[in-house]
C-alpha positions in Angstrom: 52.4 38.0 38.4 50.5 35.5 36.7 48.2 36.4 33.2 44.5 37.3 34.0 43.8 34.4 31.2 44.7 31.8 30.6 46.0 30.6 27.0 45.2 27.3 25.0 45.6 25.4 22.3 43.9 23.1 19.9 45.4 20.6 17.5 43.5 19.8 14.6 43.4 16.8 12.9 46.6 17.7 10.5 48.7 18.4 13.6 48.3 22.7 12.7 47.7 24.2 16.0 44.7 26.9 17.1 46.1 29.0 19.7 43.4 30.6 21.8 43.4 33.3 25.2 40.4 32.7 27.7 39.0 34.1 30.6 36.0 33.0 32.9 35.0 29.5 34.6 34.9 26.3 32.7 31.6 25.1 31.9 29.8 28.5 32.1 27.9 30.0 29.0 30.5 30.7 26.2 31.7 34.2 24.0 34.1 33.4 21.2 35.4 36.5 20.1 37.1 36.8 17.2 39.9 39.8 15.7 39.9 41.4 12.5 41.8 40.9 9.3 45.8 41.3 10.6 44.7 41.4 14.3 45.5 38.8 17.4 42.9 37.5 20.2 44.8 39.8 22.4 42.4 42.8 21.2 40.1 41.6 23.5 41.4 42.3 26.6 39.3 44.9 27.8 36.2 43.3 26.5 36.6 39.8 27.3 37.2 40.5 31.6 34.0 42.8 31.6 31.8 39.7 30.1 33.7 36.9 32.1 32.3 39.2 35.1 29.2 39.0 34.3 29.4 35.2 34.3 30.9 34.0 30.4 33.4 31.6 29.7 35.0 33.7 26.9 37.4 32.0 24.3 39.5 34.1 22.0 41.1 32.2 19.2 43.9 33.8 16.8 43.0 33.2 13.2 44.7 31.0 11.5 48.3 33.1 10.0 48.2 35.8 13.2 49.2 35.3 16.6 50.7 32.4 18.0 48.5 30.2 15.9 50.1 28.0 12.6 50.5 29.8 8.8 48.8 27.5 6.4 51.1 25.6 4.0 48.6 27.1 1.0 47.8 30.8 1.1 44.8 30.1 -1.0 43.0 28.5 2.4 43.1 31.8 4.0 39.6 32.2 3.5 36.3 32.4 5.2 35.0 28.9 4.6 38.5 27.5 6.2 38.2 29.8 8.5 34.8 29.0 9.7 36.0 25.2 9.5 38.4 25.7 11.9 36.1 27.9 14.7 33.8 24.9 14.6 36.1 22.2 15.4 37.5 24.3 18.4 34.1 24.3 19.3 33.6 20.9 18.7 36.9 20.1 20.8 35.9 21.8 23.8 32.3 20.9 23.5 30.3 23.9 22.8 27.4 22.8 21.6 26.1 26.4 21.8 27.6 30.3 22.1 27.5 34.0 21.4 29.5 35.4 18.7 31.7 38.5 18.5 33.4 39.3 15.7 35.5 42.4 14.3 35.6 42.8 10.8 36.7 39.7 9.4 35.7 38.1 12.8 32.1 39.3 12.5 32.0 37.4 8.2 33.1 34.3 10.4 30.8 34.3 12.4 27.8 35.1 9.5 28.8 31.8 7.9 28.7 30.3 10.9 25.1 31.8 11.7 23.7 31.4 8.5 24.7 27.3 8.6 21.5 25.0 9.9 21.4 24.7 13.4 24.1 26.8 14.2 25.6 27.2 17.4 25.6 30.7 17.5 22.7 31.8 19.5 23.6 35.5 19.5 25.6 37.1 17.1 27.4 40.8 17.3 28.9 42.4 14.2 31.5 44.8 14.5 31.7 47.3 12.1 30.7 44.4 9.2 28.2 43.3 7.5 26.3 41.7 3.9 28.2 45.0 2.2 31.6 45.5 1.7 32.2 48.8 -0.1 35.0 48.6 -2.8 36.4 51.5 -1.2 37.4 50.0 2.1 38.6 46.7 0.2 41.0 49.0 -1.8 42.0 50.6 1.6 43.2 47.3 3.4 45.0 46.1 0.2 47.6 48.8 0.0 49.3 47.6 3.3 47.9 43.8 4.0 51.1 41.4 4.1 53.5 44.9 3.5 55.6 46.6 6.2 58.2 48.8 6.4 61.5 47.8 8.3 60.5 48.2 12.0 63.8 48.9 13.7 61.9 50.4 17.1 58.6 49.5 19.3 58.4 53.3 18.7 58.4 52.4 14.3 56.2 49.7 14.8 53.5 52.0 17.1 53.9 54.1 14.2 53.2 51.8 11.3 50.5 50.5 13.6 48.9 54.1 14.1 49.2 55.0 10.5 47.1 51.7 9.0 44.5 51.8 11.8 44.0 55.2 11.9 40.3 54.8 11.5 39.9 52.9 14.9 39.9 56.7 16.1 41.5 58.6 18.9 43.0 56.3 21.6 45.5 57.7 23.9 49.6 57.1 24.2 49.1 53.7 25.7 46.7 52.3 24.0 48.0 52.7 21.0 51.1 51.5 22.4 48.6 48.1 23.4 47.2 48.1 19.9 50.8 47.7 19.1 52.4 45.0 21.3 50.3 42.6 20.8 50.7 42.1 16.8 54.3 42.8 16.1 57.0 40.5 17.5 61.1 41.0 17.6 63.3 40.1 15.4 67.1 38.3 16.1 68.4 41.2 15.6 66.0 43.0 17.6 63.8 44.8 14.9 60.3 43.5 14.6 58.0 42.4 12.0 53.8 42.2 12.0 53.3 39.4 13.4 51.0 37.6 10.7 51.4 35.5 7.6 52.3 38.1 4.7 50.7 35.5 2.5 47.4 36.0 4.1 47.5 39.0 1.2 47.5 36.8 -1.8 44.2 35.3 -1.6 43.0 38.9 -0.4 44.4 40.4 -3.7 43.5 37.5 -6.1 40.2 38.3 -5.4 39.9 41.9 -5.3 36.1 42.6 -7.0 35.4 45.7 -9.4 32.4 46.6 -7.0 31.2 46.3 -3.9 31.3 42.7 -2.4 27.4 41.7 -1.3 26.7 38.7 1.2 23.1 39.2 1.5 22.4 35.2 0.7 24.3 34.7 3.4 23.0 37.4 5.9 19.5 36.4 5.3 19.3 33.3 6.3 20.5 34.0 9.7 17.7 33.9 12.6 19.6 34.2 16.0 19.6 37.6 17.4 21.9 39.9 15.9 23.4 43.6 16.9 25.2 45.5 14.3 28.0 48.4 15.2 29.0 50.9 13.1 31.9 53.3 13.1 30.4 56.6 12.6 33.0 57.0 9.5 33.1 53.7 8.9 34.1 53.1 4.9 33.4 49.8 5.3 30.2 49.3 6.0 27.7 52.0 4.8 24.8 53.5 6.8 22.4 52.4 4.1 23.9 49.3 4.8 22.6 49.2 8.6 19.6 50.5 7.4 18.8 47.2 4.9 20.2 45.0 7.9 17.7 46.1 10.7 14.4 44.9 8.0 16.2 42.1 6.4 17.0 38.9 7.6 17.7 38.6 11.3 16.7 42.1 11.5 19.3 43.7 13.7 19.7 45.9 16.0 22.2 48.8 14.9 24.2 50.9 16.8 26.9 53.6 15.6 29.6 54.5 18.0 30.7 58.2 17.2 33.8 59.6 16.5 35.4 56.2 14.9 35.4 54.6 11.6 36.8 50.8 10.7 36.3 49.4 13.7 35.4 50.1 17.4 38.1 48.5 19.1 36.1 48.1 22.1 38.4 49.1 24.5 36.8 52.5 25.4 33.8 51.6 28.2 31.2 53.0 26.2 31.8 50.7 23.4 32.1 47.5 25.6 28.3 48.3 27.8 26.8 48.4 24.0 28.0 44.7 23.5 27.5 43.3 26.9 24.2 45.0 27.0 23.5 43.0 24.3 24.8 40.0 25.0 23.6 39.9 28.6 20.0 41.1 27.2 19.8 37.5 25.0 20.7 35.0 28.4 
């Protein structure tokens, strides 16, 4: 049976390779939605079918260091500018002289820089549990297991591992966790398996730990293009008073919390996908 996407690749000018999943028809209005910190395009595979329905071309690029795209020879570059550097020249390479943004997490700061640039291409941008606040707390959180694993002799270890560091996405059932899983571990030789990301993708993230919390609002300010904010009702990551600041300053966005979750919505559950493409579809 063949894939319900189909899968790309860009070369940039180095010769390092952006690997990218994609669903919908060529030349139709364009999503890029991108993953969070030690996540893979493949998280949007409920998400990215329901908006290619409704008519998007939607492109979801791995990161540079996850998925199937290169590591970088220098771990320092695993950061947001380079980041943001790259997402525009796969835009530029398949012509996109505009789109909507989703991002997750480190997706979602991506996409701010991206936004807050002059004359953007984002026309629409959706934050997913992120935004110009990032609490100490949550920073702390994601350094005690970014680039560090356990041996993972078993899918079944892995699935564990995987459930005990996302725990906050909230309750998902047997195989979705079990989908959360696949999709960012791959098999050893020997037939254990290993996260499949750069470990080194940790060392810029721990050189620069702060001693508070990390503001952006510089950046978040000088964005203009409609802009929805989700929360994750325990969400340590990004505060309520947070939201609250977002919807007056800046683009002024529209917030939503999604119950019952914390960092992030992983927008497989239907409820969570209509308050995106709601959103999304609302801004054509």
């Amino acid at each position: 049976m063949s894939e319900p996407f189909r899968r790309g690749t860009f070369r940039l000018p180095a010769g390092r390779r952006i690997a990218y999943v994609e669903w919908g028809e060529l030349g139709a209005e364009t999503l890029v939605c991108v993953h969070g910190l030690t996540r893979c395009a493949r998280d949007f595979d409920f998400f990215a079918p329901e908006m290619a329905r409704h008519g998007y071309r939607v492109i979801c690029p791995d990161v540079p260091g996850r998925g199937d795209s290169d590591w970088l020879k220098e771990p320092m570059d695993y950061a947001i500018p380079a980041y943001a550097k790259d997402m525009l020249m796969l835009m530029a390479d398949q012509k996109l002289e505009s789109v909507r943004w989703l991002g997750t997490s480190l997706g979602g700061l991506i996409g701010m820089a991206i936004a807050a640039m002059p004359e953007s291409p984002i026309q629409s941008l959706a934050l997913n549990d992120v935004g110009p606040v990032l609490t100490l707390a949550a920073i702390k959180r994601i350094a005690e297991y970014v680039g560090k694993w356990p041996p993972l002799p078993t899918i079944e270890a892995a699935e564990q591992f995987v459930r005990a560091t996302s725990a906050t996405f909230g309750p998902h059932t047997d195989a979705e966790w079990r989908f959360l899983t696949e999709h960012v571990v791959r098999r050893n030789a020997d037939g254990s398996f290993r996260m499949h990301y750069d470990p080194a993708i940790a060392i810029p993230f721990n050189a620069e730990l702060p001693e508070r919390d990390l503001e952006l609002w510089k950046l978040y300010d000088t964005i203009h293009c409609p802009t929805l904010v989700l929360r994750g009702e325990h969400s340590d990551l990004l505060t309520r008073e947070t939201v609250a600041q977002m919807a007056v300053r800046g683009p002024r966005a529209h917030a939503i919390e999604i119950r019952g979750v914390g960092h992030a919505p992983t927008l497989i559950h239907a409820d969570q996908i209509a308050v995106v493409r709601d959103f999304l579809l609302a801004g054509r």
